[in-house]
VORODREN-356466 format. One record per residue (C-alpha): residue number from 0; residue in one letter; x, y, z. Coordinates in steps of 0.5 Angstrom, whole numbers, plus 500, padded with zeros to 3 digits. Layout:
BEGIN
NUM, A, X, Y, Z
...
END
This chain:
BEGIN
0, X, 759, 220, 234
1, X, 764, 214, 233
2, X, 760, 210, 236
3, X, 753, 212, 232
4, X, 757, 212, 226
5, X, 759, 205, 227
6, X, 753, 202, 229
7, X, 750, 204, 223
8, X, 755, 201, 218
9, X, 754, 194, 222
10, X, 747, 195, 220
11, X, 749, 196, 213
12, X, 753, 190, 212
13, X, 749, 185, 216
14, X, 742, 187, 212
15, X, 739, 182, 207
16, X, 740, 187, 201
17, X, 747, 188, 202
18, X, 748, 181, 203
19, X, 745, 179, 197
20, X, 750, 185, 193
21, X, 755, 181, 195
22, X, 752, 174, 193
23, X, 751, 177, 187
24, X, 757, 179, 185
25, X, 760, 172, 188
26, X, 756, 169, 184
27, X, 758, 173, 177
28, X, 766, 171, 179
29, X, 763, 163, 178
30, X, 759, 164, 172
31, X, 765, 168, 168
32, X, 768, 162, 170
33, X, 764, 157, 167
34, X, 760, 161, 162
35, X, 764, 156, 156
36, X, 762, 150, 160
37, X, 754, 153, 161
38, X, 754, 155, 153
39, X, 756, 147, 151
40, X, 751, 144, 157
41, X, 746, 148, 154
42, X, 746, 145, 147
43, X, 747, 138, 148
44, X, 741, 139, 152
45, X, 737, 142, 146
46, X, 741, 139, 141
47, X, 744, 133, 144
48, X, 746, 129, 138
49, X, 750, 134, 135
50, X, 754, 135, 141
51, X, 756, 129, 144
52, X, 761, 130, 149
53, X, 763, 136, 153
54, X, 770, 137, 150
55, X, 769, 136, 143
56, X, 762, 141, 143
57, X, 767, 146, 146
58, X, 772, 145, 141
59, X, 767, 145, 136
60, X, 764, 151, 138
61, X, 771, 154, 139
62, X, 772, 152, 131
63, X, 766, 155, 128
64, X, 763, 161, 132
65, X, 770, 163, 135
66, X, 772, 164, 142
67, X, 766, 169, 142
68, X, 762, 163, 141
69, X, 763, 160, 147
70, X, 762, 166, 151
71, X, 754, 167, 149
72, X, 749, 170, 154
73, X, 755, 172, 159
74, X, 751, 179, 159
75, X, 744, 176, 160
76, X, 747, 171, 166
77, X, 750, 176, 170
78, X, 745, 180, 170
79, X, 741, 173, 172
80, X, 746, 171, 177
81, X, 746, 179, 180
82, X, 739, 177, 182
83, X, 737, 171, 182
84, X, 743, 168, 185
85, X, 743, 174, 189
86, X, 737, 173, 192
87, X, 739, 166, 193
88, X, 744, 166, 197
89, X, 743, 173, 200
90, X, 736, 171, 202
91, X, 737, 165, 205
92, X, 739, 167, 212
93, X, 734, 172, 212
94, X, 729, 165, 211
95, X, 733, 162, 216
96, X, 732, 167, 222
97, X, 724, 167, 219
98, X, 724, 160, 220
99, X, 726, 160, 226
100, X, 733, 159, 226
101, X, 737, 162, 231
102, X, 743, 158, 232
103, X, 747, 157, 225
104, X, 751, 152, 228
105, X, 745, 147, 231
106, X, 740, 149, 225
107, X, 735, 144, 224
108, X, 737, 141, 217
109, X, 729, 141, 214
110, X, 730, 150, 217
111, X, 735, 151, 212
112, X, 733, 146, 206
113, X, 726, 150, 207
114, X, 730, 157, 207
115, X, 733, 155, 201
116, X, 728, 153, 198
117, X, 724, 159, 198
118, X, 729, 164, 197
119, X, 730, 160, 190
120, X, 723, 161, 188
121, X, 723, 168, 189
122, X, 730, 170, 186
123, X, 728, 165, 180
124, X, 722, 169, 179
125, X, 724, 175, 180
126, X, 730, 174, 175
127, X, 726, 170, 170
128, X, 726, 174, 164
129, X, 734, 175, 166
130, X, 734, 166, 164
131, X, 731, 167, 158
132, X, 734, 171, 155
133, X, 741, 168, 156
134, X, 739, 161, 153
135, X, 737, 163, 148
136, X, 742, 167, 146
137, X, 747, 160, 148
138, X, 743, 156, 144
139, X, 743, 162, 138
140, X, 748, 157, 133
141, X, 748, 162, 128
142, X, 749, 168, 133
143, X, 744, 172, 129
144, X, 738, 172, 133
145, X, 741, 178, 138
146, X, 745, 184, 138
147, X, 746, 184, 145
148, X, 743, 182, 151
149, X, 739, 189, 152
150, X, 736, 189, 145
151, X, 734, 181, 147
152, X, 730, 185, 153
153, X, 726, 189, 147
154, X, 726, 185, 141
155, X, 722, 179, 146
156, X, 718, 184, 149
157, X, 717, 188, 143
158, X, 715, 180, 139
159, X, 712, 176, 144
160, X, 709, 181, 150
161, X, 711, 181, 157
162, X, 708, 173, 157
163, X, 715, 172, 152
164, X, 719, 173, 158
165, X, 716, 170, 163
166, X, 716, 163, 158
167, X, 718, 157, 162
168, X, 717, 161, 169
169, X, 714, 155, 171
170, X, 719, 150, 170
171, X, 723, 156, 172
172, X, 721, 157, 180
173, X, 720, 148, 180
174, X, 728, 148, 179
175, X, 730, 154, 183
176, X, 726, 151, 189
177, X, 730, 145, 188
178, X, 736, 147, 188
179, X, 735, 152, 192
180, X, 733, 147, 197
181, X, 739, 143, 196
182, X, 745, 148, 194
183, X, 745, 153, 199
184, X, 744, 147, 205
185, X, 748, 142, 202
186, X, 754, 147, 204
187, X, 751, 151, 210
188, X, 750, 143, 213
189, X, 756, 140, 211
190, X, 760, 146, 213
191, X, 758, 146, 220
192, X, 758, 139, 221
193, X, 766, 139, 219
194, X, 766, 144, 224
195, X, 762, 141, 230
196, X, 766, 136, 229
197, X, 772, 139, 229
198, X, 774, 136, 222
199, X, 776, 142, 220
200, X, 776, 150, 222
201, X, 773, 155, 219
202, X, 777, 157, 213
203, X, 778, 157, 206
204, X, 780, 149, 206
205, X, 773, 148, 209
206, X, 770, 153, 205
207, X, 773, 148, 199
208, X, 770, 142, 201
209, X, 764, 144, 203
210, X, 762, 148, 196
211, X, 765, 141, 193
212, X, 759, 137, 196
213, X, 755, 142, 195
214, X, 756, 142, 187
215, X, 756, 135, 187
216, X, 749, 135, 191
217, X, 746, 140, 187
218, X, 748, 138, 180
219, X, 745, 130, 181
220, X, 738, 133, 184
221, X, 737, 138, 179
222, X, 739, 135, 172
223, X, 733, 132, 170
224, X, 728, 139, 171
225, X, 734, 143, 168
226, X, 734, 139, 162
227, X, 726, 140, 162
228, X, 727, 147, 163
229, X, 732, 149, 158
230, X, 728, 145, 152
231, X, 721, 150, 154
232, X, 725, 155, 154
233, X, 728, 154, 148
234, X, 723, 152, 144
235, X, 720, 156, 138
236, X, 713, 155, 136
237, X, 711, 149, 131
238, X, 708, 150, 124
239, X, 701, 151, 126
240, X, 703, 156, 131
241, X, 703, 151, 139
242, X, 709, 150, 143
243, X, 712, 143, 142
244, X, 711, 143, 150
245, X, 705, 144, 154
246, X, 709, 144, 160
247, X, 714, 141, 165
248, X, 710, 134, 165
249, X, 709, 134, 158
250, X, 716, 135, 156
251, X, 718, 130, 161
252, X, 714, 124, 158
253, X, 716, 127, 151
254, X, 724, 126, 153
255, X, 723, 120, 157
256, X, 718, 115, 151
257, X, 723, 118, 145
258, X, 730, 117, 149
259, X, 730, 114, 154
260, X, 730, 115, 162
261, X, 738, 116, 161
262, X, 736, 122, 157
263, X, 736, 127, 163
264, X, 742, 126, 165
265, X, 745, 127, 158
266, X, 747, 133, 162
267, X, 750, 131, 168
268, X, 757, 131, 166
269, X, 757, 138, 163
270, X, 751, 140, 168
271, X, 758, 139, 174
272, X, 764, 142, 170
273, X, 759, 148, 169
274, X, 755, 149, 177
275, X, 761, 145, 181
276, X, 767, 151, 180
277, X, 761, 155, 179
278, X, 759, 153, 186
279, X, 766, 153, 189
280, X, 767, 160, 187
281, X, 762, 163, 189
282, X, 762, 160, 196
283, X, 769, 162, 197
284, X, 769, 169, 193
285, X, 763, 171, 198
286, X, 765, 168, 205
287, X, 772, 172, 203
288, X, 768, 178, 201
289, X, 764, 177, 209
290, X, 770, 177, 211
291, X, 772, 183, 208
292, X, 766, 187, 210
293, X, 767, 185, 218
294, X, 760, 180, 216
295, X, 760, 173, 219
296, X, 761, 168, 216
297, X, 755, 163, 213
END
């Protein structure tokens, strides 16, 4: 009866769903973390001229909206991280071990950046409404725009049909892709290189440093369609009721011929402050929690 009653809980915490419970919920510790720097990446992204600096967009936002200003969207973004980072991080395993991978110490690099890859295009999709609703309500100045996260769902549905929520999809599952191929690998690679060469043991100083890379990967690759996606997804219909954007490539040669190549990385630096801690703590709040549940450590 032991026995069976054992085996059965070892199914349990070694199952895709249950590891994407526990991603989901590292991943909510990272964005409750990092929301103020999310919501000031976010609109000098749509706004870049009105904030100019990470500090004094925060300190400006602070000043006219309140600390509550700062911490806009927070219901939509864990929501978003519940299942799209979820899905990301709980799935990627499960894509290795689809694609072949049956030794995580010698896993081939271009194994892990496909499973990251496809685990976030999937979670990214599925999660799509969740991402919209949570930059539009960062980027609401006047705070008006919304109640609450759940009358955001209704009101967009109820004004813009289901299509309304799936706005920017496509930029969406293009940046998930690739971050997805780059996040999750950067850390799972680096990790056990540290290890094979015995640099450092496993533990959370080689957690550290492993997340710290990853955050620094994943921020440079994805900051010029992190800033496509944010202004299609933000964007409202002009005058004569079309979209300002037709899509990926239209916004980028529109941001590029209007300000400059630099102009996609006006986010780098708050895109860091925001997805480097959040990429720290979620990778240490989810190998403690594997730890926790008796699951093997990524």
């Amino acid at each position: 009866m032991s026995s069976s009653s054992s085996s059965t809980t070892s199914s349990v915490t070694s199952s895709t769903g249950f590891r994407i419970l526990l991603a989901g919920s590292s991943a909510c510790c990272g964005a409750s973390v990092t929301n103020p720097v999310d919501v000031v990446k976010i609109r000098m992204q749509v706004e870049k001229h009105k904030y100019p600096g990470m500090f004094s967009g925060m300190k400006d936002i602070a000043r006219t909206e309140g600390a509550r200003g700062l911490y806009k969207g927070l219901g939509a973004s864990l929501c978003r991280e519940m299942s799209y980072s979820g899905i990301r991080f709980g799935a990627y395993e499960s894509f290795k071990e689809l694609y072949g991978a049956t030794d995580p110490k010698n896993t081939p690099l271009y194994k892990k950046l496909a499973a990251g890859a496809s685990a976030g295009m999937v979670g990214s999709a599925i999660a799509n409404p969740c991402d919209l609703v949570k930059i539009r309500m960062q980027s609401d100045v006047s705070g008006k725009m919304y109640r609450n996260v759940f009358q955001a769902f209704y009101k967009i549905f109820q004004t813009e049909g289901l299509r309304g929520l799936y706005v920017g999809v496509g930029q969406t599952v293009q940046r998930a892709g690739i971050l997805g191929s780059c996040q999750a690998p950067a850390y799972d690679h680096s990790k056990h290189t540290l290890k094979n060469l015995n640099i450092l043991n496993e533990g959370i100083l080689l957690h550290l440093c492993s997340s710290f890379f990853a955050g620094i990967v994943a921020v440079t690759v994805t900051a010029p369609i992190d800033l496509i996606k944010t202004r299609v997804m933000s964007s409202k219909p002009l005058a004569d009721g079309s979209m300002p954007y037709k899509g990926t490539v239209d916004c980028l040669l529109k941001t590029v011929k209007s300000e400059g190549v630099m102009a996609l990385y006006s986010g780098w630096v708050p895109g860091w402050m925001r997805l480097g801690p959040h990429t720290i703590v979620t990778f240490l709040v989810f190998e403690q929690l594997r730890k926790a549940v008796g699951m093997r450590a990524i």
